[in-house]
N, C-alpha and C positions, 0 to 999 in steps of 0.2 A: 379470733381465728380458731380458737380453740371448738367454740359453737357450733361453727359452720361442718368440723372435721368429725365431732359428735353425733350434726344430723345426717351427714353424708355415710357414716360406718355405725355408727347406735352405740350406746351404752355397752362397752365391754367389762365394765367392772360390775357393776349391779345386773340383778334382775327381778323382776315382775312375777307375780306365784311362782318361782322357777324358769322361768322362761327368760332369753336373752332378749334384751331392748335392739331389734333393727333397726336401723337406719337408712336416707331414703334410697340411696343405692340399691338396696336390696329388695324394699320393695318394688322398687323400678326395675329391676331386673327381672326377678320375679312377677310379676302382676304388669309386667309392659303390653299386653292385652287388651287390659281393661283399664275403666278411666280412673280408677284410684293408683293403678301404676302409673301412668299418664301425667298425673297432675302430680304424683311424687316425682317423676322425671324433669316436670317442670321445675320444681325446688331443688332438686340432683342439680339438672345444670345451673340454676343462678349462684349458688351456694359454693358450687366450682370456679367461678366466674368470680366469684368473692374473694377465693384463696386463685387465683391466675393463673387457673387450669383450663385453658381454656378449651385444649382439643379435647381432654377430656370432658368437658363440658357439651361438646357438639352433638357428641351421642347422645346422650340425654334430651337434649334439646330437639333432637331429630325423634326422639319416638314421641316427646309430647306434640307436633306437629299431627299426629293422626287422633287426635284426643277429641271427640268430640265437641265439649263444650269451645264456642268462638275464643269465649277470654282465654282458654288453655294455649288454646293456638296461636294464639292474635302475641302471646307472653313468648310460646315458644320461635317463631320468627323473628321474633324481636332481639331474644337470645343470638340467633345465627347472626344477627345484620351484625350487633357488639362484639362477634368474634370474628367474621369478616373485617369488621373495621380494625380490629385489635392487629389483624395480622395485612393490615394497609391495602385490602384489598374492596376498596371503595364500590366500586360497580357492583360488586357483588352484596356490601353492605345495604347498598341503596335498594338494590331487587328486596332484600331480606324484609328490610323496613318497610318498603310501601306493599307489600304482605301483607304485613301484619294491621299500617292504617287500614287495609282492604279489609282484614276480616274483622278490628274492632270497632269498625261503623256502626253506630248504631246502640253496639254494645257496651263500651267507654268513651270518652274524649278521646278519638282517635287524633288529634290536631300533632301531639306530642312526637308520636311515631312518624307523621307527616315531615314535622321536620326534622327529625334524624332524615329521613331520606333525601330532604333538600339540600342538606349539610353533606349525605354522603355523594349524591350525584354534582355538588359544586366540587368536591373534593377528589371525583373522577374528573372532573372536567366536562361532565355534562352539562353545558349553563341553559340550556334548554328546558330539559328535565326538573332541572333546581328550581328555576324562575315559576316553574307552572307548579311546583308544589308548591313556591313562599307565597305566589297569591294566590291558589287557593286559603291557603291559612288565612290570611289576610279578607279574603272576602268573609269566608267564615266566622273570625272573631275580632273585628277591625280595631276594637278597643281592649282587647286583652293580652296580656304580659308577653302570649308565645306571638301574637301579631308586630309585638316590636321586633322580636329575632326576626321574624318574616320581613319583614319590612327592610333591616341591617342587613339580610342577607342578598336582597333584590337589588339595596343601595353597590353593596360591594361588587356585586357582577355588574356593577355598569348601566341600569337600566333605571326608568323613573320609577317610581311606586304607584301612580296612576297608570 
């Protein structure tokens, strides 16, 4: 805990030729602009999100959202859906997540984000929603690990897997 409270505020006890060690807060704060602020914002809020800060997490997670590179983005949506969901607000987690499968196509194994959103839209009560993310998955990686969650979670809403 103590790590996470370090990179988010910097070194107060030492410093570098004289100079204090910031932290990512501040560069995020500072430099939320450009994409080195951006991608500190990104580590601001998950590092938040470590110590179960989560509203303050959001803000951060909301300026890495305009950050150019996809993965910055694809992480920073990803953060909103986990604090949506934190605070039981499902439909909105689910928007957050299939976001982020949207923007890391391509760029990651987006399959992962896919199902957080199946899991958030089953957990709205979307069973419509859920079922068309778990097989996509399912089509996608029929023999791989996150294809059996797809699969458990198609079974539990009542429907066949074919």
């Amino acid at each position: 805990m103590r790590d996470f409270a370090r990179a988010l505020d910097g070194v107060t006890d030492r410093t570098v030729r004289g100079e204090q060690i910031v932290g990512l807060k501040y560069i995020a704060d500072t430099y939320s602009n450009v994409e080195p602020g951006k991608v500190a914002a990104l580590l601001a809020g998950q590092a938040l999100v470590n110590l179960d800060k989560y509203q303050d997490a959001q803000r951060y997670f909301d300026i890495a959202t305009s950050a150019d590179a996809g993965l910055i983005q694809a992480g920073a949506y990803a953060g909103l859906g986990a604090i949506a969901s934190q605070a039981n607000n499902f439909a909105e987690a689910a928007k957050q997540y299939e976001q982020a499968a949207t923007i890391a196509k391509g760029l990651i194994e987006d399959e992962q984000y896919q199902l957080y959103a199946a899991m958030m839209y089953e957990k709205a009560g979307n069973k419509e929603q859920a079922i068309k993310f778990y097989r996509a998955i399912v089509a996608q990686n029929e023999f791989a690990d996150i294809a059996n969650e797809a699969k458990a979670g198609i079974i539990r809403l009542g429907e066949n897997i074919q």
